[in-house]
N, CA, C and O atoms as a Tinker XYZ file with bonds, in Angstrom:
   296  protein
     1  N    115.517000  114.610000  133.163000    73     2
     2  CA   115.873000  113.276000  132.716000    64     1     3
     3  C    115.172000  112.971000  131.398000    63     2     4     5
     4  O    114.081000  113.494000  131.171000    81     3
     5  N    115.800000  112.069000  130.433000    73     3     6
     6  CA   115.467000  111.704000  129.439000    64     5     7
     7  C    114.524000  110.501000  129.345000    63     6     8     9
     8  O    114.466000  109.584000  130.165000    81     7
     9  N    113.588000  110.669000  127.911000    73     7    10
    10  CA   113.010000  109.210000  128.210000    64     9    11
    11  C    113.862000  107.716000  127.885000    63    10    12    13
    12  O    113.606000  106.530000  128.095000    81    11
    13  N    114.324000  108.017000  127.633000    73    11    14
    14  CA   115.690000  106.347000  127.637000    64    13    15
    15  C    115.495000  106.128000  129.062000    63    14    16    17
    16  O    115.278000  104.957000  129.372000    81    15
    17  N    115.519000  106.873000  129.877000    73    15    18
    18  CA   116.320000  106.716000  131.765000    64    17    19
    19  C    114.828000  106.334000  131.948000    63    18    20    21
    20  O    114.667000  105.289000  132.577000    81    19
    21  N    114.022000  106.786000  131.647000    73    19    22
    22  CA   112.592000  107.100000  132.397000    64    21    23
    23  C    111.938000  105.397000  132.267000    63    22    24    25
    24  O    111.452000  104.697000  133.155000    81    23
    25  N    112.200000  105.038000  130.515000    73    23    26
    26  CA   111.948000  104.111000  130.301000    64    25    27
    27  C    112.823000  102.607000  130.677000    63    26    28    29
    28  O    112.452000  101.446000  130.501000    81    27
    29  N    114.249000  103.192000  131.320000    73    27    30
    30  CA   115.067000  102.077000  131.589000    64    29    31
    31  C    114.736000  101.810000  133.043000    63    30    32    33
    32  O    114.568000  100.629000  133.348000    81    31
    33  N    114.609000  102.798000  134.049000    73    31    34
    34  CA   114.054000  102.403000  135.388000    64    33    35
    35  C    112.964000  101.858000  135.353000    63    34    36    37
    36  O    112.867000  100.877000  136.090000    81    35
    37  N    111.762000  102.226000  134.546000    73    35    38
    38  CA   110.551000  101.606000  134.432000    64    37    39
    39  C    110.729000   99.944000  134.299000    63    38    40    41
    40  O    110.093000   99.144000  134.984000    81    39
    41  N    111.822000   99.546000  133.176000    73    39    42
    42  CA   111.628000   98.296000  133.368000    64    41    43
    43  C    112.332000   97.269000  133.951000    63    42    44    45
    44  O    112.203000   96.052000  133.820000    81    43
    45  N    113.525000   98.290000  134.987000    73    43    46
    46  CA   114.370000   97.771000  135.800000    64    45    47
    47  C    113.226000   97.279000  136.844000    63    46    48    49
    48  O    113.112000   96.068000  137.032000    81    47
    49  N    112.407000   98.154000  137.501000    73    47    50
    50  CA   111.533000   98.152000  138.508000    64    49    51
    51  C    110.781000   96.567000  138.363000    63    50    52    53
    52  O    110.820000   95.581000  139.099000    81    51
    53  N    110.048000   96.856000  136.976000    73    51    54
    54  CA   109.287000   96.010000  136.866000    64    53    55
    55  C    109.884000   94.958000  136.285000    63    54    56    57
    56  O    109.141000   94.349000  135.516000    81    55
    57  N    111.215000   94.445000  136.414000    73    55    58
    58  CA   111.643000   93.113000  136.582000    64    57    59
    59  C    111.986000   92.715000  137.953000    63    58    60    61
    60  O    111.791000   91.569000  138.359000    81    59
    61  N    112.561000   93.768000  138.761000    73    59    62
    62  CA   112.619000   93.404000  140.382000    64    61    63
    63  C    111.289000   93.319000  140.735000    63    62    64    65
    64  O    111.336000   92.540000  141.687000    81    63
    65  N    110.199000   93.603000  140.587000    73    63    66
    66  CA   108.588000   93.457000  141.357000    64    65    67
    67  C    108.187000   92.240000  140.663000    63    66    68    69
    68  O    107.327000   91.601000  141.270000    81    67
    69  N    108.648000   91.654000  139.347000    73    67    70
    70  CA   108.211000   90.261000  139.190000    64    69    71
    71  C    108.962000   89.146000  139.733000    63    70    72    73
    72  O    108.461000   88.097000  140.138000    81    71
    73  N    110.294000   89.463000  139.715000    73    71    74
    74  CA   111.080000   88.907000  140.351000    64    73    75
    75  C    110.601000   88.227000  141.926000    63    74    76    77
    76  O    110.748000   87.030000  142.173000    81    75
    77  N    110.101000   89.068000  142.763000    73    75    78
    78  CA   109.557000   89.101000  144.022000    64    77    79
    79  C    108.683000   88.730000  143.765000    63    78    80    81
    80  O    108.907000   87.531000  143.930000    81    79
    81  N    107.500000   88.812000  143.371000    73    79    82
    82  CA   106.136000   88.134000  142.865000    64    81    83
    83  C    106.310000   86.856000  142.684000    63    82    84    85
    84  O    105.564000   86.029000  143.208000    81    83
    85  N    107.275000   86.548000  141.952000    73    83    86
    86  CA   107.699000   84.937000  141.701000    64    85    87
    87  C    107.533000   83.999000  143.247000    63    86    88    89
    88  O    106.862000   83.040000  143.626000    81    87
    89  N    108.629000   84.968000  143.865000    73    87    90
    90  CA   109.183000   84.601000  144.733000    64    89    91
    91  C    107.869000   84.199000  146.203000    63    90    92    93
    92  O    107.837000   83.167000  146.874000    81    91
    93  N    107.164000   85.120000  146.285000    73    91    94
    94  CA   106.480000   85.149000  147.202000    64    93    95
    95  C    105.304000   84.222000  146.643000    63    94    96    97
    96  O    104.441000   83.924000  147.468000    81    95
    97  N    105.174000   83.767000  145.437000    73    95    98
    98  CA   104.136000   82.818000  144.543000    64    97    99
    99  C    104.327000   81.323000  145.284000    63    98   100   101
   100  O    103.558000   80.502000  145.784000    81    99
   101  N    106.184000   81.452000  145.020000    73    99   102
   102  CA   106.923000   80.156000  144.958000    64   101   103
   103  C    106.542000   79.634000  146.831000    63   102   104   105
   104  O    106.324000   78.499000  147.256000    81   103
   105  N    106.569000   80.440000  147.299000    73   103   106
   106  CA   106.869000   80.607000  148.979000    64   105   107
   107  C    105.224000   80.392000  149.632000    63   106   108   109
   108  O    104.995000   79.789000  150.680000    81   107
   109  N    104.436000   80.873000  148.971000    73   107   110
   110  CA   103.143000   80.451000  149.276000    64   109   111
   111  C    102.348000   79.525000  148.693000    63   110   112   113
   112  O    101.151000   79.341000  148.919000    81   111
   113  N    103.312000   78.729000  147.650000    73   111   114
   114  CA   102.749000   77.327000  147.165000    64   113   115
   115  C    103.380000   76.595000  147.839000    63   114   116   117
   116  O    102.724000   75.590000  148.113000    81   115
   117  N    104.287000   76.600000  148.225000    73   115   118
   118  CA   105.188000   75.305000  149.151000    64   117   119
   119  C    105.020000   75.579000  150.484000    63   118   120   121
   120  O    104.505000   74.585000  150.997000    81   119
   121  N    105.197000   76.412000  151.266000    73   119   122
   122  CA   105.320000   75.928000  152.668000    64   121   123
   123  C    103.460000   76.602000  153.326000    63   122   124   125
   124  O    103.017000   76.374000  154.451000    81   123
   125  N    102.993000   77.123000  152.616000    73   123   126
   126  CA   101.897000   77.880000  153.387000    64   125   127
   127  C    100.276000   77.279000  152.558000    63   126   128   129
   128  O     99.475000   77.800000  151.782000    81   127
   129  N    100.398000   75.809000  153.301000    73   127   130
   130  CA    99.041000   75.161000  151.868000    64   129   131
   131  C     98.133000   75.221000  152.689000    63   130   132   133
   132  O     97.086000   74.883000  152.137000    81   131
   133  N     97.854000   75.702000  154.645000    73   131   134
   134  CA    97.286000   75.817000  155.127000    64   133   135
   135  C     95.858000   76.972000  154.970000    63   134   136   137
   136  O     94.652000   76.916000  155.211000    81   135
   137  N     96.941000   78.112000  154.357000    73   135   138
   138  CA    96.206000   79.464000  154.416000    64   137   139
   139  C     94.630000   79.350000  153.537000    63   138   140   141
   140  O     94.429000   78.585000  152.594000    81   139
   141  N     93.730000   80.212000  154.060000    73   139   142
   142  CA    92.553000   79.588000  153.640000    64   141   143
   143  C     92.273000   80.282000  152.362000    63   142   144   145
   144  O     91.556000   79.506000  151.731000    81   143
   145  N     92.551000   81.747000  151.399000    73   143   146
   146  CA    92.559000   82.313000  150.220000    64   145   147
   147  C     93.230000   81.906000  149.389000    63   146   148   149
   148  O     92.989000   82.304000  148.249000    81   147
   149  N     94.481000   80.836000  149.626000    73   147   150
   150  CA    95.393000   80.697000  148.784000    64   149   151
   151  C     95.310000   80.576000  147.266000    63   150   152   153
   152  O     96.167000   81.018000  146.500000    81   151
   153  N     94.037000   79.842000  146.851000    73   151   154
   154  CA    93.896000   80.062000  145.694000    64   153   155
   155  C     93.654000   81.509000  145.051000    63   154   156   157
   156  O     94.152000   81.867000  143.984000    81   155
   157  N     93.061000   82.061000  145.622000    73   155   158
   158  CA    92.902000   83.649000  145.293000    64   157   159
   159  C     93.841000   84.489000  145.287000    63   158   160   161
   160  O     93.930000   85.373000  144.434000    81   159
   161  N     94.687000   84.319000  146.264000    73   159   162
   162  CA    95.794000   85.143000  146.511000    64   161   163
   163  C     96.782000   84.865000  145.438000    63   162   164   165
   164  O     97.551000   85.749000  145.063000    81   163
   165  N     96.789000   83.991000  145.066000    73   163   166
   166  CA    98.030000   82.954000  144.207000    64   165   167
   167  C     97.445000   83.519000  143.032000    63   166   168   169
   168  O     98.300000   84.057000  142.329000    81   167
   169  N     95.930000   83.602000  142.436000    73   167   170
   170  CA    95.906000   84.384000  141.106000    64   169   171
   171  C     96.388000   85.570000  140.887000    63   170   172   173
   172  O     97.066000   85.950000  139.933000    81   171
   173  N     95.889000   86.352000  142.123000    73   171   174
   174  CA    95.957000   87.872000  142.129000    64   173   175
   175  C     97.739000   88.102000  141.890000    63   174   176   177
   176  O     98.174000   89.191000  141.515000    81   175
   177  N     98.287000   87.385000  142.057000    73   175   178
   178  CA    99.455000   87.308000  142.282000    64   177   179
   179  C    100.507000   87.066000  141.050000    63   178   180   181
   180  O    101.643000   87.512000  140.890000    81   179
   181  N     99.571000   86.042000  140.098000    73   179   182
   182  CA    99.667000   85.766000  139.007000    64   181   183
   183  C     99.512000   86.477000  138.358000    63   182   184   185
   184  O    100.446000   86.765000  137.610000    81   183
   185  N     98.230000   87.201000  138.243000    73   183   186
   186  CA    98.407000   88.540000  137.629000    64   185   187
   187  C     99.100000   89.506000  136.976000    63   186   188   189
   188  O     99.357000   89.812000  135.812000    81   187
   189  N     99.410000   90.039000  138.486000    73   187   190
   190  CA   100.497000   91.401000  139.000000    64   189   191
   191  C    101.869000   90.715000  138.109000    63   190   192   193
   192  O    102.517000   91.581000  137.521000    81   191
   193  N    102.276000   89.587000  137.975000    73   191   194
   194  CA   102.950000   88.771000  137.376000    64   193   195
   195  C    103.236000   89.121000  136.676000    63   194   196   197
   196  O    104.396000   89.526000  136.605000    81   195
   197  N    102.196000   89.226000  135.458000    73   195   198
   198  CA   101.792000   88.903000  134.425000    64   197   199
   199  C    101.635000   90.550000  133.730000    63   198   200   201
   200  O    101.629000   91.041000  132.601000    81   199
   201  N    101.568000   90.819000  134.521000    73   199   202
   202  CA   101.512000   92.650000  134.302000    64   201   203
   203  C    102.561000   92.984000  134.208000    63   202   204   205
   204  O    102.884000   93.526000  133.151000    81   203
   205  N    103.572000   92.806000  135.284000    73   203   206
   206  CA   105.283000   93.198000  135.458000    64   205   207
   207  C    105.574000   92.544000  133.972000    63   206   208   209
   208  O    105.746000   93.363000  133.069000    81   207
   209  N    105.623000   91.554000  133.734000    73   207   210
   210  CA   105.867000   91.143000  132.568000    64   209   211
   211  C    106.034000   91.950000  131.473000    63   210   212   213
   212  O    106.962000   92.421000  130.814000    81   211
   213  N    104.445000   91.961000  131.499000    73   211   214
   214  CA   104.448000   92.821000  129.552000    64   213   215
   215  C    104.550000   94.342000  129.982000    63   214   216   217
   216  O    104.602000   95.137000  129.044000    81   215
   217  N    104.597000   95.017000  131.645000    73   215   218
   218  CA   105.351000   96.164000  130.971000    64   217   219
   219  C    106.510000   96.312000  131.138000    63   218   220   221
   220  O    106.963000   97.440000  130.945000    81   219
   221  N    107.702000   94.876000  131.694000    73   219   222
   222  CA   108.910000   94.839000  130.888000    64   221   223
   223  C    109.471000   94.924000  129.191000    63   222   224   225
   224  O    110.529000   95.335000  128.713000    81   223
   225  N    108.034000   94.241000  128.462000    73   223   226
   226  CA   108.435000   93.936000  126.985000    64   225   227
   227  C    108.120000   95.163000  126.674000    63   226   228   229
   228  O    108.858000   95.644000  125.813000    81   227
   229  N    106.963000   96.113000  127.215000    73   227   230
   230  CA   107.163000   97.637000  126.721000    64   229   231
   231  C    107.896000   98.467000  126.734000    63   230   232   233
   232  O    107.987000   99.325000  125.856000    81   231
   233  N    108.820000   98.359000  128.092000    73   231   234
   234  CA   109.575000   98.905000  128.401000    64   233   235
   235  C    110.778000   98.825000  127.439000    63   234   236   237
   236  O    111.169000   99.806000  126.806000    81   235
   237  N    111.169000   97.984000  127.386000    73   235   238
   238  CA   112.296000   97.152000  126.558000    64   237   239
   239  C    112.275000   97.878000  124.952000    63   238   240   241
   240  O    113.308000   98.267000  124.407000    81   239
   241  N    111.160000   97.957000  124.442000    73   239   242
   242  CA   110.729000   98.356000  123.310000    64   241   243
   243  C    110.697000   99.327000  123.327000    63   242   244   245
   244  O    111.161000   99.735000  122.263000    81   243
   245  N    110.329000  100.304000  124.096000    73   243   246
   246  CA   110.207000  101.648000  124.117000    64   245   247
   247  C    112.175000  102.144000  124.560000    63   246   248   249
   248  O    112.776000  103.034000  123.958000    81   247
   249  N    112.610000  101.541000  125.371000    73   247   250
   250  CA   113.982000  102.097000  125.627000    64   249   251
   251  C    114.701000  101.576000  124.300000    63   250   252   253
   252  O    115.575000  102.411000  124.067000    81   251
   253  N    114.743000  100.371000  123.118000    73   251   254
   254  CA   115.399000  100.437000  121.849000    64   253   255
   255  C    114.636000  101.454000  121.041000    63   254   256   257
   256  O    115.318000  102.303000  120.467000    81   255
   257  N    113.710000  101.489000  120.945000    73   255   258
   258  CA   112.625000  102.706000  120.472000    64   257   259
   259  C    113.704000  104.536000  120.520000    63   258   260   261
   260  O    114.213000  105.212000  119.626000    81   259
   261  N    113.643000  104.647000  121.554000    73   259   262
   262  CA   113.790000  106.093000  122.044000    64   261   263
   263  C    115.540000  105.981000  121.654000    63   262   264   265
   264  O    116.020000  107.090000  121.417000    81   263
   265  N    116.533000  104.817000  121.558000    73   263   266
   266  CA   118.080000  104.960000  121.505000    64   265   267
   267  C    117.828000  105.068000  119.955000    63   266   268   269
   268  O    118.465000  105.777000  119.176000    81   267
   269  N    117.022000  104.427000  119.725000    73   267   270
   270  CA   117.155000  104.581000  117.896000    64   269   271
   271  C    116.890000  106.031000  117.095000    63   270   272   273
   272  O    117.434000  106.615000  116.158000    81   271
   273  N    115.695000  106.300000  118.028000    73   271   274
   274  CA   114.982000  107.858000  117.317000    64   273   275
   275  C    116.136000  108.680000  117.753000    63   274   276   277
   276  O    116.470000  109.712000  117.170000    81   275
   277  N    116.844000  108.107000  118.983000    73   275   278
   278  CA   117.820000  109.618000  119.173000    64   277   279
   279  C    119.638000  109.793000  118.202000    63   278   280   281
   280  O    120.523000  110.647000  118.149000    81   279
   281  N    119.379000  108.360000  117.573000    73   279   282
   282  CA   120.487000  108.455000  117.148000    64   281   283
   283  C    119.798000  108.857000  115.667000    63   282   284   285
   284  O    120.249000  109.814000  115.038000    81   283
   285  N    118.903000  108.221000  115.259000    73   283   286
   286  CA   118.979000  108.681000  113.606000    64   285   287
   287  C    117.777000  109.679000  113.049000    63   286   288   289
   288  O    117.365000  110.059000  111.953000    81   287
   289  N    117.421000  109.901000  114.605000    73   287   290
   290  CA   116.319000  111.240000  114.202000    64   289   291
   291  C    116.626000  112.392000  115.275000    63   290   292   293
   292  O    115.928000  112.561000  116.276000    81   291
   293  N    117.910000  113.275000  114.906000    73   291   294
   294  CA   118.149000  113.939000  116.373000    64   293   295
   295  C    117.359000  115.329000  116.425000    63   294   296
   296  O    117.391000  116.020000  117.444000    81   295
């Protein structure tokens, strides 16, 4: 496999794992205010977030990156 693919699953992944991160953020600020880490958990969470994130924008960059070098540097 090529790195275009390598780099396009990479940031397929890591928009579905922030995606879910959101989700489980959203789900443990509203119905679960009982739980006793919540603040902790909710950063750590933020985080991982926050990580999926920017290695979507790498990803992203690196897959226009690698379509460009292969078209005008073959």
């Amino acid at each position: 496999t090529g790195a275009f693919f390598k780099f396009s699953m990479t940031t397929g992944l890591s928009a579905v794992l922030n995606i879910f991160l959101n989700l489980i953020s959203h789900m443990f600020d509203f119905h679960f205010r009982i739980f006793l880490c919540r603040g902790l958990f909710l950063n750590i969470i933020s985080c991982f977030s926050h990580a999926f994130s920017l290695s979507m924008t790498f990803g992203k960059i690196l897959t226009v990156t690698t379509r460009y070098t292969s078209v005008y540097y073959p």
